[in-house]
Residue frames relative to the residue before (quaternion, step in Angstrom):
aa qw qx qy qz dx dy dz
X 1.0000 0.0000 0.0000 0.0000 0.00 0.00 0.00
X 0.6209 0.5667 -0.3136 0.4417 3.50 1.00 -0.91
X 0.6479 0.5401 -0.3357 0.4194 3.50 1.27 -0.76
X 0.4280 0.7022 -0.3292 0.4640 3.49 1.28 -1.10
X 0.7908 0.4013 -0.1860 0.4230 3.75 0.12 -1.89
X 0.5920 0.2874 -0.3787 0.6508 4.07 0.81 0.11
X 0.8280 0.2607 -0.4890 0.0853 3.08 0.08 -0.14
X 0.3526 0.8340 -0.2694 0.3280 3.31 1.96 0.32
X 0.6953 0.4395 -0.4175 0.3861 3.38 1.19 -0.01
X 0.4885 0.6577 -0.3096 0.4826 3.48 1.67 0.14
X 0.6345 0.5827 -0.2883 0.4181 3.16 0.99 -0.95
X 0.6930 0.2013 -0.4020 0.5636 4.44 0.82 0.51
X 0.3709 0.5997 -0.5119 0.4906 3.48 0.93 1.19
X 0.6123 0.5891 -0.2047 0.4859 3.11 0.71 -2.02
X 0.8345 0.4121 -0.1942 0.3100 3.76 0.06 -1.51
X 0.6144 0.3762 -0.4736 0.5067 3.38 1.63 -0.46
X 0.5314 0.6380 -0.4285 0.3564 3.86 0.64 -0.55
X 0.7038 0.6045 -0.2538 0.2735 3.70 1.10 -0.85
X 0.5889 0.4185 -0.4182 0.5506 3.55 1.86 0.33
X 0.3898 0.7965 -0.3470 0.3053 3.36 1.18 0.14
X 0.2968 0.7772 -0.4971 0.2464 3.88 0.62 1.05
X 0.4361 -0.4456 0.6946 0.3589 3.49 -2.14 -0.25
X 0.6244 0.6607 -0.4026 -0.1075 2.91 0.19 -0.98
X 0.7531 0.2155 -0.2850 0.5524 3.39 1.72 -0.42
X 0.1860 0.8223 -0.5361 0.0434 3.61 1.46 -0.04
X 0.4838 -0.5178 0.5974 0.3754 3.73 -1.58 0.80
X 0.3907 0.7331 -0.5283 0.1754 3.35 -0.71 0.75
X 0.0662 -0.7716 0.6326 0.0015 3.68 -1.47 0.77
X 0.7098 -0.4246 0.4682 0.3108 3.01 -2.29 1.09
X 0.2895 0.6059 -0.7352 -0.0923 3.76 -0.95 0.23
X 0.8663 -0.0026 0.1282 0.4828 3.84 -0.98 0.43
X 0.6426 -0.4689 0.3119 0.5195 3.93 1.19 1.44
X 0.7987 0.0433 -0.3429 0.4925 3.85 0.08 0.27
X 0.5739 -0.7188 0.3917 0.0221 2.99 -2.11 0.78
X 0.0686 -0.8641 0.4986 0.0040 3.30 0.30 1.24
X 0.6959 -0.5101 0.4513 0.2276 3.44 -1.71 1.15
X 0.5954 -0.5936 0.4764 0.2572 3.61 -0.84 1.49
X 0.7564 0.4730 -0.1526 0.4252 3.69 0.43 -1.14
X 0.4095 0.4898 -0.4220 0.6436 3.43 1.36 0.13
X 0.8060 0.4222 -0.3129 0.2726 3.24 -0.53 -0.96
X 0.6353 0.5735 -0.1519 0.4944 3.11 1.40 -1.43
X 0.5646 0.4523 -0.2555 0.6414 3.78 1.16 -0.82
X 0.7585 0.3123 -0.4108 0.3981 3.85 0.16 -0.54
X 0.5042 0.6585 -0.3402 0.4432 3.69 1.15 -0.42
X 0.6538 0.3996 -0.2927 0.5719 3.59 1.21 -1.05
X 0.6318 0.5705 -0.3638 0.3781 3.44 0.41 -0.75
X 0.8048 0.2460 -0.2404 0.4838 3.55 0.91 -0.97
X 0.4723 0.5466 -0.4937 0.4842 3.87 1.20 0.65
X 0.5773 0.4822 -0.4058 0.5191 3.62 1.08 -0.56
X 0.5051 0.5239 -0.4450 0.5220 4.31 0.81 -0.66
X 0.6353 0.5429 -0.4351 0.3350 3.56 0.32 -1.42
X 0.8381 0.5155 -0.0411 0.1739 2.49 0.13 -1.99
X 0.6892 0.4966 -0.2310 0.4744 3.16 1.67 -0.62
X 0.4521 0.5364 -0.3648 0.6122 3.73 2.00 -0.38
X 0.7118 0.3272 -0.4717 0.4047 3.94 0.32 -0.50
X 0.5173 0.6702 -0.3538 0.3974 3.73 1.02 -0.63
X 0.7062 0.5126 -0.1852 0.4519 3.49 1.21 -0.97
X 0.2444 -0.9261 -0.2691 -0.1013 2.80 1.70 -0.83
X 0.7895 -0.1614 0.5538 0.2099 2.18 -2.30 -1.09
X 0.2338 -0.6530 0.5998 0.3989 3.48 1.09 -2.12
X 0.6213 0.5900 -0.3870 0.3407 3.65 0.78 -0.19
X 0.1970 0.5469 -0.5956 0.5543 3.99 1.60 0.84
X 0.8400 0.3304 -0.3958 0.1688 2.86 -1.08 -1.08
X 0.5206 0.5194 -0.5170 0.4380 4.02 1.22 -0.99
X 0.8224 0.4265 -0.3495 0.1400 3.60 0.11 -1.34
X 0.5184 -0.6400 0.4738 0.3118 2.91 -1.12 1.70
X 0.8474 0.3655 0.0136 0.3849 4.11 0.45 -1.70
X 0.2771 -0.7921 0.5380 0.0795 3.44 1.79 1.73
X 0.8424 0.3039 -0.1260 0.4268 3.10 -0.77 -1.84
X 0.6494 0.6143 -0.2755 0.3536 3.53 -0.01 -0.20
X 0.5480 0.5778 0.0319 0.6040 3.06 1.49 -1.62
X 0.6451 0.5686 -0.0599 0.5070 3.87 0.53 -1.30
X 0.6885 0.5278 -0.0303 0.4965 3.63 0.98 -1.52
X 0.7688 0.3105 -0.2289 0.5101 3.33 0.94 -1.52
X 0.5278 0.6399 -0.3756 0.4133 3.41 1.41 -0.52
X 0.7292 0.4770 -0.3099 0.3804 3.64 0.68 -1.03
X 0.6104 0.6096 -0.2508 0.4392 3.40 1.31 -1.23
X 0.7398 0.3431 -0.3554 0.4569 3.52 0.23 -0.96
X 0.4574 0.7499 -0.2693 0.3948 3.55 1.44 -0.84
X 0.6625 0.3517 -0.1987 0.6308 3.71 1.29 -1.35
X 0.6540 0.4837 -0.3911 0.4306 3.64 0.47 -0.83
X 0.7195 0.4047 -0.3788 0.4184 3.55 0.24 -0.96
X 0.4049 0.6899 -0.3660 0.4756 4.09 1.21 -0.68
X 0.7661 0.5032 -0.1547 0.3688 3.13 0.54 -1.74
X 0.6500 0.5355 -0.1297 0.5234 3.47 1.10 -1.51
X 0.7680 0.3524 -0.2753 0.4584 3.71 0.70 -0.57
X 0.5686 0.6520 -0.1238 0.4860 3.41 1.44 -1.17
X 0.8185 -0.0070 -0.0424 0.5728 3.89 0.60 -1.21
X 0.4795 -0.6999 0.4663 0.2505 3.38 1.35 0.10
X 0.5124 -0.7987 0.1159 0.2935 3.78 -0.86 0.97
């Protein structure tokens, strides 16, 4: 019993740790180690928002926008999300 009472203050540690798995994490092989789905997907947006801002230049269609950085942002995001959605499905 005495063991029981030390170990009881571990034991709401233990229970949040217990949804903690791999077992379905989004994850992939790149070169033997395993990088996080949402990286990839976030670096994909990141470099469609680069594209996207060299064809804007261009084009001539920088200069109209009033909300650059803003604009740029929403481009990368929906960019990763849509990556995501086609890529791991929903």
């Amino acid at each position: 019993m005495s063991r029981f009472r030390t170990l009881m203050p571990l034991l709401p540690g233990l229970l949040c740790l217990a949804g903690c798995t791999t077992h379905h994490a989004p994850s992939f092989a790149l070169m033997g180690a395993y990088f996080p789905s949402w990286m990839l997907c976030g670096s994909v947006g990141i470099l469609i928002a680069i594209g996207a801002r060299f064809l804007f230049i261009a084009l001539g269609l920088d200069a109209l926008l009033s909300l650059r950085l803003f604009t740029y942002v929403s481009l990368g995001v929906s960019a990763a999300l849509l990556v995501w959605l086609i890529w791991f499905g929903a």
